[in-house]
C-alpha positions in Angstrom: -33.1 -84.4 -7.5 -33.9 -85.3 -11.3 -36.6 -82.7 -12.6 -40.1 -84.8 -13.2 -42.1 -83.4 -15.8 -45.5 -82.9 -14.7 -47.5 -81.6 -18.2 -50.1 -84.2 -17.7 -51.2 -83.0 -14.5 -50.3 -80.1 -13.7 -49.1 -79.1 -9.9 -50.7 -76.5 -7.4 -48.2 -74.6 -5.5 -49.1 -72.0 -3.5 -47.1 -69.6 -1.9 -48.6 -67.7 0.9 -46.6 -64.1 2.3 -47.4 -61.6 5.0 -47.2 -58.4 3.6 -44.6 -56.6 5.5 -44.4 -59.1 8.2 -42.6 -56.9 10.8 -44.2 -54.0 10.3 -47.7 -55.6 10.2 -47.2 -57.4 13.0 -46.6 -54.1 15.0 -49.9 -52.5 13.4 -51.8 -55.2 14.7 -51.2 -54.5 18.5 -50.4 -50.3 17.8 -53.3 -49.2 15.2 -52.3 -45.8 16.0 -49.0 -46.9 13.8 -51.1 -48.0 11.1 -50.9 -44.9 7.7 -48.1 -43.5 9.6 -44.5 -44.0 8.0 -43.0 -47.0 10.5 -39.5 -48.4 10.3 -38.1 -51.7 12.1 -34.6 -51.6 13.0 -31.7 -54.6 13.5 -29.7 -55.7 16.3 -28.8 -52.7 18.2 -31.1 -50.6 16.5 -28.8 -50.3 13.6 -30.6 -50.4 10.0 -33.7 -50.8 8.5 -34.6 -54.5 8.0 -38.7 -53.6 7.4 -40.3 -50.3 6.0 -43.8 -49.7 5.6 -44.6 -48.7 2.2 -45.0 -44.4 3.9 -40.9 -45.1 4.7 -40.8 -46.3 1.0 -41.8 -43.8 -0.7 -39.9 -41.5 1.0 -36.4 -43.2 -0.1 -35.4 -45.2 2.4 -33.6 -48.1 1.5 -33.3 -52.0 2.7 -30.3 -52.0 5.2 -30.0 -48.0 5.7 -28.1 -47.2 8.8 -30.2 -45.2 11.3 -28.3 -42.8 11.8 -28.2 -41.7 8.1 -31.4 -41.5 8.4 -32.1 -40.0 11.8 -32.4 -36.2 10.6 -35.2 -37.4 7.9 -37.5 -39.5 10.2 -37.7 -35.7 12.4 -38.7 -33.9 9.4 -41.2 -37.1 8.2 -42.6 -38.6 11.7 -41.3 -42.0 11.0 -41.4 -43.7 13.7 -38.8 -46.5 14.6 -39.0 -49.5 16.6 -36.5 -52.0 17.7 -36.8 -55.9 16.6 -39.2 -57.6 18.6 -38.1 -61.0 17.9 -40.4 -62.9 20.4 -43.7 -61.2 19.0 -42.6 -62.0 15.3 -41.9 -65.7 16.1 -45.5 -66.0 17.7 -47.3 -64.6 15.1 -45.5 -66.6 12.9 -46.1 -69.5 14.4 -50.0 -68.8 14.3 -49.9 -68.0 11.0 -48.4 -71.1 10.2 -50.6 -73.7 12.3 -53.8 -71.8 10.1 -52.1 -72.5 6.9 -51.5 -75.9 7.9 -55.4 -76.7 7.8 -55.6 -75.9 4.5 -53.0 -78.8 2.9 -50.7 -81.6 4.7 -48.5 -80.4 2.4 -46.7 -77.2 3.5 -43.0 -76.0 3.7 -42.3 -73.4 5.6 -40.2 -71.5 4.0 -38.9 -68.2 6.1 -41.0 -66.5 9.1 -43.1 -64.8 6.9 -43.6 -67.4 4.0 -45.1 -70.6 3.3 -45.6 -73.0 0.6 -48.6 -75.8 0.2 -49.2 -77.9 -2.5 -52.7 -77.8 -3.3 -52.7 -80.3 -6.0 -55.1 -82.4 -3.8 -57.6 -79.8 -3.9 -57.6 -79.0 -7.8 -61.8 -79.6 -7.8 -62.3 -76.7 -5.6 -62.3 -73.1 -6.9 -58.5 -72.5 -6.0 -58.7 -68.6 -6.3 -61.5 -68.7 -3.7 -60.0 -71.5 -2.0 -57.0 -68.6 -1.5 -59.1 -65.8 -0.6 -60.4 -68.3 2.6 -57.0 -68.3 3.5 -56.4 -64.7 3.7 -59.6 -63.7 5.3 -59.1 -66.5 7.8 -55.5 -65.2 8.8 -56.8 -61.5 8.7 -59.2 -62.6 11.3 -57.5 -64.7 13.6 -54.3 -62.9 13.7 -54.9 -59.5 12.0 -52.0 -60.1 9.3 -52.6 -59.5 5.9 -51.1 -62.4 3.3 -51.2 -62.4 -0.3 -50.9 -66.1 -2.1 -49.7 -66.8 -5.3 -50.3 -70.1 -7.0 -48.2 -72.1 -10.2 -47.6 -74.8 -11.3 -44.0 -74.8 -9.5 -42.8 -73.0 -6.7 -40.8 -70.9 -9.0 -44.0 -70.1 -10.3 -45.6 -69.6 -7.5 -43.2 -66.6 -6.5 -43.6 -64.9 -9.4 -47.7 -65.4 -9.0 -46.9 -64.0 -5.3 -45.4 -61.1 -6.5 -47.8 -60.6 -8.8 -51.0 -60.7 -6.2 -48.6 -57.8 -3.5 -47.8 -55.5 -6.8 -51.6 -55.3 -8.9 -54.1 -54.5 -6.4 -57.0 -55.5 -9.1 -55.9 -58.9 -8.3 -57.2 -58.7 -4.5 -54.1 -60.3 -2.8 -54.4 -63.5 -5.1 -53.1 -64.2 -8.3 -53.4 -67.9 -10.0 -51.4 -68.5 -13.0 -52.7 -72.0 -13.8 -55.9 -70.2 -14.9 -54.4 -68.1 -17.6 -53.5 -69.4 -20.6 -50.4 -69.9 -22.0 -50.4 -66.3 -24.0 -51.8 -64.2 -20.8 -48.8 -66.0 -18.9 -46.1 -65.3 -21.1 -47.4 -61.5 -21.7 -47.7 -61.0 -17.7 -43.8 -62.9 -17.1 -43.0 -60.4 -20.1 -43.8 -57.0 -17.6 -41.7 -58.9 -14.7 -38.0 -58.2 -14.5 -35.3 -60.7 -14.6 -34.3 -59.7 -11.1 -37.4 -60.5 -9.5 -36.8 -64.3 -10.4 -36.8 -66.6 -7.0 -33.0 -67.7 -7.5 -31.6 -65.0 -9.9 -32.3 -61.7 -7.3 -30.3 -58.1 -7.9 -26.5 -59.9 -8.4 -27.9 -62.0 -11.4 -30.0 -59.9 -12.8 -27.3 -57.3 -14.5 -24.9 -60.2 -16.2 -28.2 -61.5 -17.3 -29.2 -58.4 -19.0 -26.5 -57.8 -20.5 -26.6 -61.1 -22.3 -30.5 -60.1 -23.3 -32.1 -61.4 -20.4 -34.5 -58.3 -19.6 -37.8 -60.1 -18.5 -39.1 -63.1 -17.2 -39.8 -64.0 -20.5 -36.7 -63.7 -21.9 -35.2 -66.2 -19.4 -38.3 -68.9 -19.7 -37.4 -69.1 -23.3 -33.9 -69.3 -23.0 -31.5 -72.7 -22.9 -31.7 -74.6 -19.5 -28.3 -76.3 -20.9 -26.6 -73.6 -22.2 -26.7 -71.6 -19.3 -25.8 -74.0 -16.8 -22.9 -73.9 -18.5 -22.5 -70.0 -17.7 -23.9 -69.5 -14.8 -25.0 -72.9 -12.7 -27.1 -76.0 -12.4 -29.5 -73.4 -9.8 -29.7 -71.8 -13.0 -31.1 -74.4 -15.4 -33.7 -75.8 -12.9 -34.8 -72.1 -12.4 -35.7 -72.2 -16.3 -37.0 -75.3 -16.2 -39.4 -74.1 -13.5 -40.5 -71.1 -15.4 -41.7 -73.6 -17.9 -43.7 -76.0 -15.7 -41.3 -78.2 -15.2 -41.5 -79.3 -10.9 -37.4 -79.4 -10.2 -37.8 -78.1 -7.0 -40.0 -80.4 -4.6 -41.6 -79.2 -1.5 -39.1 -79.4 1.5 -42.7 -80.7 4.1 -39.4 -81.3 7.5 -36.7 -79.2 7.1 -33.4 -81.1 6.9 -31.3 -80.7 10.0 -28.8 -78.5 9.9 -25.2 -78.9 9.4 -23.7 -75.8 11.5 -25.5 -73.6 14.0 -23.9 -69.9 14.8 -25.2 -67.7 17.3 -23.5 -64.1 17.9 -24.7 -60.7 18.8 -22.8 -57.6 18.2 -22.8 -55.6 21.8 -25.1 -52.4 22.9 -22.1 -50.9 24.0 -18.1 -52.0 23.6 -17.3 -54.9 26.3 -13.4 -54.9 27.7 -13.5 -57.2 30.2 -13.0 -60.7 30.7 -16.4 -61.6 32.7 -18.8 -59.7 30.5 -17.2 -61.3 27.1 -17.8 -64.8 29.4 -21.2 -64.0 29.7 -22.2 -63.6 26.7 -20.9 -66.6 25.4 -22.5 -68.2 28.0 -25.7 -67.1 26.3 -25.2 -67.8 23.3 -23.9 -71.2 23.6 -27.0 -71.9 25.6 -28.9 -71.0 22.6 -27.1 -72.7 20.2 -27.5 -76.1 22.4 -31.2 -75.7 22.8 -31.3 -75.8 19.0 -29.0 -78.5 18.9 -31.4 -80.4 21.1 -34.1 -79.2 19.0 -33.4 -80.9 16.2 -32.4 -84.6 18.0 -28.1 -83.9 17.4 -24.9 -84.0 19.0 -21.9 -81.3 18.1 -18.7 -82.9 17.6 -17.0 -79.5 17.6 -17.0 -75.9 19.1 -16.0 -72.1 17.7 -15.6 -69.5 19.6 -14.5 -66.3 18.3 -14.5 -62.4 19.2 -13.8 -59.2 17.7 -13.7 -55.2 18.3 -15.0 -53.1 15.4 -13.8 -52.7 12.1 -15.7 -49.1 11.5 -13.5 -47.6 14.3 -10.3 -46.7 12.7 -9.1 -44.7 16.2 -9.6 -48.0 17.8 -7.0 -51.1 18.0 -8.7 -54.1 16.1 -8.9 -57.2 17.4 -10.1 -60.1 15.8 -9.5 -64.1 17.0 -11.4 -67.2 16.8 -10.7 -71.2 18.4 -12.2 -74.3 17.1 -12.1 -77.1 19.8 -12.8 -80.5 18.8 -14.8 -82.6 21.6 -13.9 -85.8 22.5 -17.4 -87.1 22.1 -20.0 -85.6 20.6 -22.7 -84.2 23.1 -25.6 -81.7 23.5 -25.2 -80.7 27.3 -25.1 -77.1 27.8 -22.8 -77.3 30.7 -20.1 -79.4 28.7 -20.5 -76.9 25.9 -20.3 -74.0 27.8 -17.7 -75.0 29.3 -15.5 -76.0 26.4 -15.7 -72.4 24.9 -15.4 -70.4 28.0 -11.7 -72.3 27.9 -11.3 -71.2 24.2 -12.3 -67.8 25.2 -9.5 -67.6 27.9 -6.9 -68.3 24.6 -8.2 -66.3 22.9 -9.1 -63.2 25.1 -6.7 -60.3 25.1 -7.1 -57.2 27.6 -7.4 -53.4 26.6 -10.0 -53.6 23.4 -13.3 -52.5 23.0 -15.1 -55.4 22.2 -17.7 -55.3 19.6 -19.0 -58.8 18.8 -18.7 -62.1 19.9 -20.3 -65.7 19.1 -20.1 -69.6 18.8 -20.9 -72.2 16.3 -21.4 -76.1 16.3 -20.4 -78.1 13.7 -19.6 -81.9 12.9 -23.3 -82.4 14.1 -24.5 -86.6 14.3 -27.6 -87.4 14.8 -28.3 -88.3 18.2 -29.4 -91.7 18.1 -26.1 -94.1 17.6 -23.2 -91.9 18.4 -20.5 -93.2 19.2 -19.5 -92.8 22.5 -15.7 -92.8 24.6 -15.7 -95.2 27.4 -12.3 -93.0 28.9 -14.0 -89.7 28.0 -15.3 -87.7 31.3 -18.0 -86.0 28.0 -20.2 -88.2 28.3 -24.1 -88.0 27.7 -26.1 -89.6 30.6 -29.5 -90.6 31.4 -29.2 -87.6 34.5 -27.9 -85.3 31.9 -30.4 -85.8 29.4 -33.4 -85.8 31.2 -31.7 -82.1 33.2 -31.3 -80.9 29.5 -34.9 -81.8 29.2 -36.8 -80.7 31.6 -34.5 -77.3 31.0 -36.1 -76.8 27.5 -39.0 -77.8 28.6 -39.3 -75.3 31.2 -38.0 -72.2 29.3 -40.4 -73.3 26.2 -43.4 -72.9 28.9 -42.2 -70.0 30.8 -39.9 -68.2 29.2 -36.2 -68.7 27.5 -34.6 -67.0 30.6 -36.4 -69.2 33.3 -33.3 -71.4 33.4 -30.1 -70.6 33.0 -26.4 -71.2 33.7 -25.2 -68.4 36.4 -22.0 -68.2 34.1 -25.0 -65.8 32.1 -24.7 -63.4 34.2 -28.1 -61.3 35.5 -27.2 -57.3 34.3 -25.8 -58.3 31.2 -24.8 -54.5 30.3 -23.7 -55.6 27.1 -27.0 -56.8 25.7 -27.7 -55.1 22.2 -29.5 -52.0 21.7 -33.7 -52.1 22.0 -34.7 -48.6 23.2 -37.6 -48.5 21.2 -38.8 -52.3 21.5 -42.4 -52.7 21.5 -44.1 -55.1 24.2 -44.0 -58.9 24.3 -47.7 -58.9 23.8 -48.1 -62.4 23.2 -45.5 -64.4 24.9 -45.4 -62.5 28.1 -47.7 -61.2 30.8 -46.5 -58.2 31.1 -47.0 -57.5 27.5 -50.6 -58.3 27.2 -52.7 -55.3 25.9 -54.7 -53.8 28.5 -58.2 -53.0 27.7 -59.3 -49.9 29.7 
């Protein structure tokens, strides 16, 4: 997209976070967890994908294992949970739907962040404006957000991490207010690395060319270093100086492969387990096919045992299997990878992961269909697949499903410590005694 420069009237992005999404969103249910050191783990309940700032300061790292850590969270208290991935969706979702009041304009950009231009509203007291936004969320969902505004949504990152890291700032910090000296002294404090689009693998080539601060790179070349590093890299620059090069995204662009795998709770040998599996997550991977309105004109299946287990045989073997017509029926789907599986399958290894993917996706209005071919999409088949979604949207993903799924699925990954479903299932609702 060619970079439109905006210096006559300046843009409002805002970006809006929730401060420590995972973790927050457990506080809000369990305010017994809230000052105590909590840590949310991955699939399987191997690493650390959220700390709360307690965990922090005691040294844990992004991506530590557990069990590297197992021996310090007895000594400390910390307590560790398992992903609940079903409570952080919902509570994303709400989150989202408020923000959406406050501009037609928003891209939502990960589960936890969201951009709106508020260019519309440039009469109103945008720093106030802001603070609506985060007392409104606080209230209705009991997450707290901190919102960052500039005149890009480069900008606007910075300004975000601006408003989480100085707490005189009160969760909101607007840089279209300061002038162009208070700017360029604050983006002189910032490092390099915390530049949306440079991050820790950047940062060190860039500072050893001089790069240090935010500063530094805001007054380098755009053209110059596109020519060391990439074109990602001049539109960041541009950015830093104002300059819109990155528009927002208001529908997400469909996408162009979708991959669902799991690695296993516990090491799968046989046949019917490894079947059920990728029964499940082909399933998956159809209902977001569906979900955004395309058809997959080809199927991977692959599985593998561990590469951390050197005692162990390793195992590793994948099939792509073109379809003869492109289609988003589960059943056809299913059915096309279970035969890959059997190709690929070989007894006596200790399975460790397995998944699919669907690529060569067409939109699904105008394919072109096979008249010979027995994949064909139908008006019985699309109004099954359907009602299908529509039924596992309104009670539950596992309300429907192919028996190929299996019921004890043994192999499921690891959530010992998994907190309740409190919003999206009856069971989980917080009793009030």
């Amino acid at each position: 997209m060619q970079a439109s420069n905006l210096s006559n009237q300046t843009r409002h992005i805002a970006l809006i976070d929730v401060n420590n999404f995972y973790v927050s969103c457990e506080r809000v249910f369990n305010p017994k967890l809230v000052g105590k050191p909590v840590v949310v783990l991955s699939n399987n309940d191997d690493c650390a994908v959220a700390r709360s700032n307690e965990v922090k300061a005691l040294g844990v790292g992004m991506g530590a294992p557990w069990f590297k850590f197992k021996d310090l969270a007895k000594q400390h208290g910390i307590i560790a949970l398992s992903s609940n991935y079903a409570l952080y969706a919902d509570m994303s979702n709400r989150v989202m739907s408020i923000l959406r009041e406050y501009s037609p304009d928003q891209e939502i950009y990960s589960i936890d962040e969201s951009f709106l231009d508020l260019t519309g509203f440039k009469t109103r007291d945008l720093i106030q404006y802001a603070q609506d936004m985060r007392q409104r969320i606080l209230q209705w969902t009991g997450l707290p957000v901190c919102v960052g505004i500039g005149a890009t949504k480069t900008l606007a990152k910075l300004a975000n991490h601006c408003a989480k890291k100085r707490p005189q700032l009160n969760g909101v910090c607007n840089f279209n207010t300061m002038s162009m000296q208070a700017l360029d002294q604050l983006l002189a404090e910032i490092e390099v690395g915390e530049i949306w689009g440079v991050g820790r693998k950047l940062a060190p080539k860039l500072a050893t060319l001089g790069y240090q601060s935010a500063l530094d790179l805001k007054q380098a070349s755009p053209e110059a270093l596109r020519q060391q590093f990439s074109v990602v890299m001049e539109k960041t620059i541009r950015e830093l100086n104002g300059t819109v090069c990155i528009e927002l995204e208001e529908i997400s662009p469909p996408k162009k492969q979708i991959l669902n795998s799991r690695s296993f709770g516990h090491p799968v040998r046989d046949y019917n387990s490894l079947a059920e599996s990728i029964t499940l997550y082909m399933s998956r991977a159809a209902e977001k096919l569906r979900r955004q309105h395309s058809f997959a004109g080809s199927a991977y299946v692959y599985i593998r045992t561990s590469p951390f287990k050197p005692d162990d045989p390793f195992y590793s073997n994948g099939l792509t299997i073109p379809l003869p017509t492109p289609t988003d029926d589960t059943r056809q789907l299913v059915n096309v990878v279970l035969w890959g599986l059997k190709q690929i399958y070989r007894p006596n290894f200790n399975y460790a992961k397995a998944g699919v993917m669907l690529s060569e996706l067409v939109p699904a209005q105008g394919v072109q269909t096979d008249l010979f071919s027995p994949m064909q999409s139908t008006l019985k088949s699309d109004a099954l697949m359907a009602t299908i979604d529509q039924i596992n949207r309104k009670m539950g993903k596992d309300a429907i499903k192919l028996a190929s799924e299996g019921f004890r699925c043994p192999w499921k990954m690891k959530q010992e410590n998994k907190s309740p479903s409190y919003t999206t299932s009856w069971e989980g609702v917080p009793l009030v005694s």
